[in-house]
Structures are given as structure tokens and as C-alpha cells.
C-alpha positions in Angstrom: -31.9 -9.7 18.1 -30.7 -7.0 20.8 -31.5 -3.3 19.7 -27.9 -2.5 19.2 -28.0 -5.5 16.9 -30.8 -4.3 14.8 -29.3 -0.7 14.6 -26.0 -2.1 13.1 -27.7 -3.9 10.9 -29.3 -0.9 9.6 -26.5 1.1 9.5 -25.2 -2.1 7.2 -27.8 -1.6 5.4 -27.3 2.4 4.9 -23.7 1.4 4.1 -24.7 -0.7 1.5 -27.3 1.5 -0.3 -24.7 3.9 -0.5 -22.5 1.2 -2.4 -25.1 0.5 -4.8 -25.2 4.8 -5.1 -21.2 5.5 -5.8 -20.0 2.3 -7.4 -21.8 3.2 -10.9 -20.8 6.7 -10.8 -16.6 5.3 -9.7 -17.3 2.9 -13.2 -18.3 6.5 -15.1 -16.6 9.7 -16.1 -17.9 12.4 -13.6 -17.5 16.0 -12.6 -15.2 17.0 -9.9 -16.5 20.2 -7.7 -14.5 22.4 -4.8 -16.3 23.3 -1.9 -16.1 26.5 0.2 -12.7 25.0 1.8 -11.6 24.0 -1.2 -12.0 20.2 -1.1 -13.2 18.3 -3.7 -16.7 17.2 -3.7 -18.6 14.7 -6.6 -22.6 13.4 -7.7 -21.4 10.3 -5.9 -20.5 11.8 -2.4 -24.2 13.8 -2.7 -26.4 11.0 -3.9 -25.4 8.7 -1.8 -25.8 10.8 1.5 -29.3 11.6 0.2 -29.9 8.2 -0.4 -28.8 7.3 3.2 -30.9 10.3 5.1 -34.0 8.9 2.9 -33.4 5.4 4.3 -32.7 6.8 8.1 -35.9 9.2 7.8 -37.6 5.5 7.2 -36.2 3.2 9.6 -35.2 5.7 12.3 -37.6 8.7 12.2 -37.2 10.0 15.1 -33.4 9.8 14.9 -30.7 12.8 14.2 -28.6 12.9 11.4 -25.3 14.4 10.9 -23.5 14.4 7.5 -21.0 15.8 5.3 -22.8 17.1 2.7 -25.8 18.4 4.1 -25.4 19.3 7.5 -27.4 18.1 10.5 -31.3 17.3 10.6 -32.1 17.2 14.7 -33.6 14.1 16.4 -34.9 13.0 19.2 -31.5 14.2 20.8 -30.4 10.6 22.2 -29.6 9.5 18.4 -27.7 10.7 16.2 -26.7 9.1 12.9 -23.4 10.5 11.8 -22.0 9.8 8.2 -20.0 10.6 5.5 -20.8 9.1 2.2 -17.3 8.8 0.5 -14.2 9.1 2.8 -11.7 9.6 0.5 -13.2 10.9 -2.0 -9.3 12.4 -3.7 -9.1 9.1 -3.9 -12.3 8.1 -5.3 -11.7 10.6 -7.6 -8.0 9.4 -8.7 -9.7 5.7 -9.1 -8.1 4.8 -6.3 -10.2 1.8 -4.7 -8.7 2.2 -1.1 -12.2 5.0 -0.2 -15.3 3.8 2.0 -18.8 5.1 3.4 -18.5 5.7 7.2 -21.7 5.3 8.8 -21.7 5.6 12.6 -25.0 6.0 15.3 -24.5 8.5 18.5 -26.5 7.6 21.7 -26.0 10.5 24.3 -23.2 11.7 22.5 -21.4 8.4 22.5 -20.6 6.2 19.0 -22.2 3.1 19.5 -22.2 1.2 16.1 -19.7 1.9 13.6 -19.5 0.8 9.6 -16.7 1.3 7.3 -17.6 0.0 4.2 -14.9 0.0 1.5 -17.1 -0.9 -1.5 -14.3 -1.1 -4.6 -12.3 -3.6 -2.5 -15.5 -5.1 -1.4 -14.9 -5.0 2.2 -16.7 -4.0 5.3 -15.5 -3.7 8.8 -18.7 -3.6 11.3 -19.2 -3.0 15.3 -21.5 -2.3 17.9 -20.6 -1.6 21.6 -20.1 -4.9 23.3 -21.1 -6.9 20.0 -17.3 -6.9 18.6 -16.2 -6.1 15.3 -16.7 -8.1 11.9 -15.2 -8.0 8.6 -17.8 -9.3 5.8 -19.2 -10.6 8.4 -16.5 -13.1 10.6 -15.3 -11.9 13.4 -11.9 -10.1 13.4 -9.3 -8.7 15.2 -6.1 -6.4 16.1 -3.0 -7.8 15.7 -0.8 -9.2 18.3 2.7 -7.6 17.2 3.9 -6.1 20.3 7.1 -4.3 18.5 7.0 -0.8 17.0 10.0 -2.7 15.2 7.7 -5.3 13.7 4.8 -3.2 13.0 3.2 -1.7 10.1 2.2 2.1 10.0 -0.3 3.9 7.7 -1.5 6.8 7.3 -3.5 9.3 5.1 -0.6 11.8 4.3 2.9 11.8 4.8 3.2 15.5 4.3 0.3 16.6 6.7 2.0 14.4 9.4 5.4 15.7 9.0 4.0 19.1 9.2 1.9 18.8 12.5 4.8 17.2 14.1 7.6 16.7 12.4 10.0 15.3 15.3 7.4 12.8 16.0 6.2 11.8 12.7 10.4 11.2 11.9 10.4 9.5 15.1 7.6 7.4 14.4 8.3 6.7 11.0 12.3 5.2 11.8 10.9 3.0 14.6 8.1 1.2 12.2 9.1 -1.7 10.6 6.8 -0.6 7.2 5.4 3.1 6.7 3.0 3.3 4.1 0.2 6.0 3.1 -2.6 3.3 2.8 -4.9 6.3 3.8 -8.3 7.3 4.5 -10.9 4.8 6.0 -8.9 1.7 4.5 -6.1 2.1 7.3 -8.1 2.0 10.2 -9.9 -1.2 8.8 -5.9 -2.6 8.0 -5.7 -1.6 12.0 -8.9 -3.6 13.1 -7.9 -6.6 11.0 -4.9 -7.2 12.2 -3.1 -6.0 8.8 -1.5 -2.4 10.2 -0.5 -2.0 14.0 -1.0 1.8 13.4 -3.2 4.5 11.9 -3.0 8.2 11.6 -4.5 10.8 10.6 -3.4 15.0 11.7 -6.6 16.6 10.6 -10.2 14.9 11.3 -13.9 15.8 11.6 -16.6 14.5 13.6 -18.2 12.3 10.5 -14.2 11.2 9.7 -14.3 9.7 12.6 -17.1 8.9 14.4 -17.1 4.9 12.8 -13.9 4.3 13.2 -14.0 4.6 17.2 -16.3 1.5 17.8 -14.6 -0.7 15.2 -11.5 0.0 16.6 -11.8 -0.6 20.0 -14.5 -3.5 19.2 -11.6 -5.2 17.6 -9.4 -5.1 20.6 -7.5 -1.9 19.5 -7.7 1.7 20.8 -8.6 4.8 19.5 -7.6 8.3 20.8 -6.4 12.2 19.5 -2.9 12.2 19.4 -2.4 13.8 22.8 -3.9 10.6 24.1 -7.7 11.8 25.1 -9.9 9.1 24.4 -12.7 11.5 23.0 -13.2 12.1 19.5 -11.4 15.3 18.4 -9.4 17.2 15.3 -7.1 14.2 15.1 -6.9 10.2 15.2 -4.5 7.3 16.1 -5.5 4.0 16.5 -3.5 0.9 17.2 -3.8 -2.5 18.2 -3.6 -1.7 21.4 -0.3 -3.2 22.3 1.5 -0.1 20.7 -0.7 2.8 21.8 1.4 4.3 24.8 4.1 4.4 22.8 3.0 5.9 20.0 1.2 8.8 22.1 4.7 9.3 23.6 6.7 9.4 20.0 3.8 12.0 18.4 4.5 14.3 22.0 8.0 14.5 20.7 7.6 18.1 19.2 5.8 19.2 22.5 9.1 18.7 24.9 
């Protein structure tokens, strides 16, 4: 097994014992929390990154984590495990099954292995850096829909879009074929499976999206900021590839 084998499988593996942390607390009646910026927060998103940092503190020691809930613990400052134990969690909170864990590893400051594990739809989406990407295992990929016309677009909210860039999200938006707000973590696992030609999301951290850039691009698609830099940033559009260019031109709509 190559190393970057062995460290997706524990990032699996972290994925998983997160699972086995949130999906009896989703089956239960729990307390909903704001933080400082007034997002909500629950037991389940706390737990299970606690769970996780135990498990890395195990298996990696002398890795760095980065996570949500609890901030960074430095490493050897090569790796960096970065993750975020329920993304979605207004929909976790809503019963909404369409959430996930996102559970990504940093080497020199690039994502290398990426995990978004949807657990109430029982679905994982896995990849490391020249390994490709696998859903529940099998290999999977972008679609091959070459036609804004034909293709399906997702995203986390409709109203956040419209108000970053309104000419481009209406632009966007009358070209699809289907717009639907299939949001959070789900829709970039729609994009690397081949069920959604397009992704987006107007406001993102670096543990939002950290995952999704390997699985993405392992699947054949491409991940960027909506200005088209490659680089992870404060927002996220992936595709299958095909579509990317002009997409990146549509979103610049508002910037002419």
C-alpha cells in the first residue's frame, strides 16, 4: 500500500468514527447552540471532531490538525489534517439527510486526500492525489455533458448567490438545464459522480473546503474560487470540467 494509500484510508476511517458519533445524536432530540457568528452549532458537530482529533493524535501524532470546532493543534508542519465534523449542520439540524463529515490531509500546504462522507444517505466520495476518486468504494467520475443547456446546477443557497453576484447567478441560473439547492457537501459529491455538472458555493472556509478539492479534480472535474484561481479561497465552483470556463466567465458577469 503507497503512503498516500494508507493516509486515505485513515482519513476513511476518521470519517467513519465520526458517523458512528452524529448518526445517534440525528436519530435523537438535541440542543441547538449559536456561536460567536451566529451559526448554529450541536453535541454532534463537537463530539465527533473530538472523536476524530483523538483518533489522529493516535495514528498520526506528529500530524497538525485544523478543525471547526476547536481550532488548530500544530504538527510537524508538513501535515496538516483539516476537518469539519458536520458540514451542513442547518441541515443536520432540519433532519435534512443531504449533510457530511469533510475530512481532508495538507502536505506543504497542499490537500492531498479528501473524504466527504455523507452518512444519513450512506455515501462516501474518497480521493487521494493521483489515486482517483471512489464512491463507497468503485471508482467514479464527472460527467461528460458538455452543455450548460443539459446540465444540472446546485448549490447551497439561492439567496447568498444572487446576492454576491446577482447578474451572474441570473445568468447562470437561465442557461442551466436544472437549478436546484442540493447544498452543502452533497453537491460537490453530485459533481464528482457524475450526477450535477455544477457546484457553488459564495461564502467558504478553509475546512469547507479543503476535501472537496482532491475529490473533485480526482474525479476528472475542477475546482476553483469563482474568479478562476485554482487555490482554495472564500468561495468554491466545481464542475466537470467540461463547463468550467464558462461558468468562471458567467459568475464575472457583475465585474464588467
Amino acid at each position: 500500500m503507497s503512503e498516500l494509500s494508507a493516509l486515505l484510508d485513515i482519513a476513511l476511517r476518521a470519517a467513519a468514527l465520526a458517523g458512528e458519533t452524529i448518526m445517534p445524536i440525528y436519530a435523537s432530540p438535541f440542543a441547538v447552540e449559536r456561536k460567536a457568528d451566529r451559526t448554529p452549532v450541536t453535541e454532534a458537530d463537537r463530539r465527533a471532531e473530538l472523536a476524530m482529533r483523538e483518533f489522529f493524535a493516535r495514528e498520526t501524532p506528529g500530524f497538525g490538525v485544523l478543525g471547526e470546532e476547536f481550532g488548530e493543534t500544530p504538527g510537524d508542519g508538513r501535515h496538516r489534517w483539516i476537518i469539519d465534523p458536520i458540514d451542513g449542520t442547518k441541515s443536520f439540524i432540519h433532519r435534512v439527510p443531504l449533510f457530511g463529515t469533510l475530512v481532508a490531509l495538507e502536505r506543504d500546504g497542499e490537500p492531498v486526500v479528501g473524504v466527504i462522507a455523507c452518512h444519513a444517505v450512506g455515501e462516501t466520495v474518497a480521493a487521494a492525489a493521483g489515486l482517483g476518486a471512489r464512491l463507497n468504494g468503485e471508482p467514479c467520475r464527472v460527467s461528460r455533458v458538455a452543455s450548460l443547456d443539459e446540465a444540472t446546477l446546485t448549490m447551497t443557497s439561492f439567496a447568498r448567490t444572487a446576492a454576491r453576484r446577482p447578474l451572474g447567478y441570473r445568468a447562470l441560473v437561465e442557461r442551466c438545464g436544472l437549478a436546484r439547492a442540493w447544498g452543502d457537501c452533497y453537491g460537490y459529491l453530485m459533481v464528482a459522480t457524475g450526477r450535477a455538472e455544477v457546484m457553488l458555493d459564495p461564502d467558504m472556509s478553509i475546512w469547507d473546503a479543503a476535501a472537496l478539492q482532491p475529490v473533485i479534480r480526482e474525479a476528472g472535474g475542477r475546482f476553483s474560487q469563482w474568479d478562476g484561481n485554482p487555490a482554495l479561497g472564500d468561495s468554491a465552483v466545481a464542475t466537470n470540467g467540461l463547463l468550467h470556463g464558462e461558468v468562471i466567465a458567467l459568475l464575472a458577469a457583475d465585474l464588467a
